[in-house]
Steps between C-alpha positions, in 0.01 A plus 500: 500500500350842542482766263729778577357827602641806298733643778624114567542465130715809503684375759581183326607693192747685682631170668538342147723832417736503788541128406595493150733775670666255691547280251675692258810421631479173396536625145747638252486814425294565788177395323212258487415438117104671446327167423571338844440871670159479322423115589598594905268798568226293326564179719508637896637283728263499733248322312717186473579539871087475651680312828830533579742464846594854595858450629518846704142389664593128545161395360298495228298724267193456362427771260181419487416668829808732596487806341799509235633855610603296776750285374542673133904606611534105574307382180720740296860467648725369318505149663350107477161512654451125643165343370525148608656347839529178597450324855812611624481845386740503174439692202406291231365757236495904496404780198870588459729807552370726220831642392637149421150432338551769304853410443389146387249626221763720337752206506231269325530750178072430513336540125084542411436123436742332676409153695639503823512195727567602912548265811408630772178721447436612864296804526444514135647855469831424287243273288315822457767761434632218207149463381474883443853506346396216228212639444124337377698283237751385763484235735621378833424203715579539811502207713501512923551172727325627792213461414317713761587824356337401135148636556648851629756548209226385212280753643694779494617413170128510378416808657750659305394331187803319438435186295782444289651391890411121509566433941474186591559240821784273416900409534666635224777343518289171363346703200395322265606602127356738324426474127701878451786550738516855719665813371580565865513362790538595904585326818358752800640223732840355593562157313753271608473330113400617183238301388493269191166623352671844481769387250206440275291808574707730419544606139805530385616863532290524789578592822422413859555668800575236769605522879755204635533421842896528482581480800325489870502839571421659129326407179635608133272686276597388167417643147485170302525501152382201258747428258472287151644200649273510831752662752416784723774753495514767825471849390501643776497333875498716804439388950169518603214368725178357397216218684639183404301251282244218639417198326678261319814704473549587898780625567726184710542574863902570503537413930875559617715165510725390825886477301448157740223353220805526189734231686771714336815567716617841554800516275650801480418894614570827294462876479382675170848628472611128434184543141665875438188625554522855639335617772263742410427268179394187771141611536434477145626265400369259744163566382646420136589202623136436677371550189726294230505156725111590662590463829166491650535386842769571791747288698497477892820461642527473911646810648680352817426730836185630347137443492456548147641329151722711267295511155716486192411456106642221308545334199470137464664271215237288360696210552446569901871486534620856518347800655594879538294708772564845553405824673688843419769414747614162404485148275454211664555188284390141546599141343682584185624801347253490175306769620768700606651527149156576347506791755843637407385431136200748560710775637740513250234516222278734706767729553645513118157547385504830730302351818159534328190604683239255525272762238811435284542135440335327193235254540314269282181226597508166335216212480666236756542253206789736294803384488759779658886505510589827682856660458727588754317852511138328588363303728116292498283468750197215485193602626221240455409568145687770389912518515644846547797624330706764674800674323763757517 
């Protein structure tokens, strides 16, 4: 990339300042601690961003022949800019929304000499605001699966003489183990799974900032925390929106299901007055309910004298006996009632636990293999290799 001229230099500097601006909402007390301040204005953004897809122009940018006063306000807003595309035109990697970049480094609690392990690289810039915050005697590995934006992110990681960043080509979610486990570690992609290797790569004490694909329309990011006896605790969990991840842990495609496909027999149809659930409360505590029993596709169900089929959530019994679907106005249940009680069982603990925001339930990550028995107040969910554990 070119070198900046003075006046574009100034211009960049005052870009950088109306941006950590911005982000300062994201923190308490209205402050972002000095060391990450420090590590931002010495890692622009638009050195990790040498081509990007300008979404107000509808094409993209090649820094290396527009003139950056051109598309500085773009470069410096605070939102994703899209670095990769694929054939059909979706957004498979970006340099992030600074503010929740920011956000992210503060939550990490980052030390001189810690090892960091990251999935998702991308642009290299969060590798490179981490590397400053460890330090020369830190480390981080930082590992990218597409494998065409390597060569761009290693060289602007050189140019700003950052070696303790090891970036490499690879699918992190098959690392191999390492012969000292991570102090941190961060997921800059939406995961459907936690990965095994991760339950060994993180030290104990450690913490790891990972984003779950909870449901269709949102991801989780989750501030993990390693305990003794190899559990990751939720400190913190709160909605948000990232790429999701490529690979070996692909998200599943989640298509909606004709009711037709369950050869279940409509047995019996209900309001929410008939679960005590009031109505203001419904909204809520349908996605509660999303979220405990992972309901991660829909249910088609003909609506006669129309061209179109009514779309409703459900939940399903394992057994394939019972199901519940649902939209704010009404149950509809099929085969038995199993799934019916679990439902009513769900609103009365939701409720006496003070119908509990999403941000407010407790949630731990366990290694597929653990052995669980959940209370009346929790509820797992499997996910490939890891099993969540929701509670009240």
């Amino acid at each position: 990339m070119k070198d900046l001229s003075e006046p574009e230099a100034q211009l960049v500097a005052e870009h950088q300042a109306n941006l950590l601006f911005s982000a300062e909402r994201f923190f308490e007390r209205g402050r972002i601690p000095k060391a990450i301040r420090r590590a931002f204005l010495k890692t622009p953004r638009h050195s990790f961003a040498p081509k990007f897809y300008s979404s107000q122009k509808r094409e993209w940018i090649d820094l290396s022949k527009a003139p950056i006063k051109e598309h500085i306000a773009e470069i410096y807003s605070d939102h994703p800019l899209c670095i990769y595309r694929d054939a059909n035109g979706r957004s498979l990697s970006t340099v992030s929304q600074p503010s929740l970049v920011l956000y992210m480094l503060d939550l990490l609690e980052l030390e001189q000499g810690h090892r960091i392990i990251e999935l998702g690289g991308g642009s290299g810039w969060n590798a490179a605001l981490m590397g400053r915050l460890v330090g020369d005697s830190g480390y981080v590995k930082s590992i990218e699966i597409i494998e065409e934006l390597v060569a761009a992110a290693q060289s602007s990681l050189a140019a700003m003489g950052l070696s303790q960043v090891d970036f490499c080509a690879g699918d992190a979610s098959l690392s191999a183990e390492t012969s000292e486990p991570f102090d941190r570690g961060v997921f800059t992609a939406s995961a459907w799974e936690l990965p095994s290797c991760f339950f060994s790569q993180i030290k104990d004490d450690g913490l790891l900032l990972f984003v779950l694909k909870a449901q269709p329309h949102y991801d989780l990011l989750c501030l993990l925390k390693k305990t003794e006896s190899g559990v990751f605790t939720s400190d913190l969990h709160f909605p948000c929106s990232f790429v999701p991840v490529t690979g070996s842990q692909t998200i599943p495609e989640q298509s909606p299901r004709p009711i037709s496909e369950t050869g279940l027999a409509l047995a019996s149809e209900l309001t929410w007055d008939s679960i005590k659930i009031p109505a203001p409360s419904i909204p809520q505590f349908l996605e509660f309910l999303k979220l405990v029993y992972d309901c991660q596709h829909t249910y088609l169900l003909p609506n006669h004298g129309q061209d179109f089929d009514e779309e409703f959530w459900g939940v399903l019994d394992p057994s394939g006996k019972s199901l519940v679907i649902f939209n704010e106005d009404r149950l509809l249940v099929y085969g038995e009632e199993d799934c019916l009680i679990q439902v009513r069982r769900a609103a009365k603990r939701w409720q006496k636990a003070g119908c509990p925001e999403i941000e407010d339930l407790k949630l731990s990550f366990h290694a597929s293999a653990a052995t669980l028995a959940p209370n009346n107040d929790q509820w797992l969910v499997k996910r490939g290799e890891t099993t969540l554990l929701w509670s009240l």
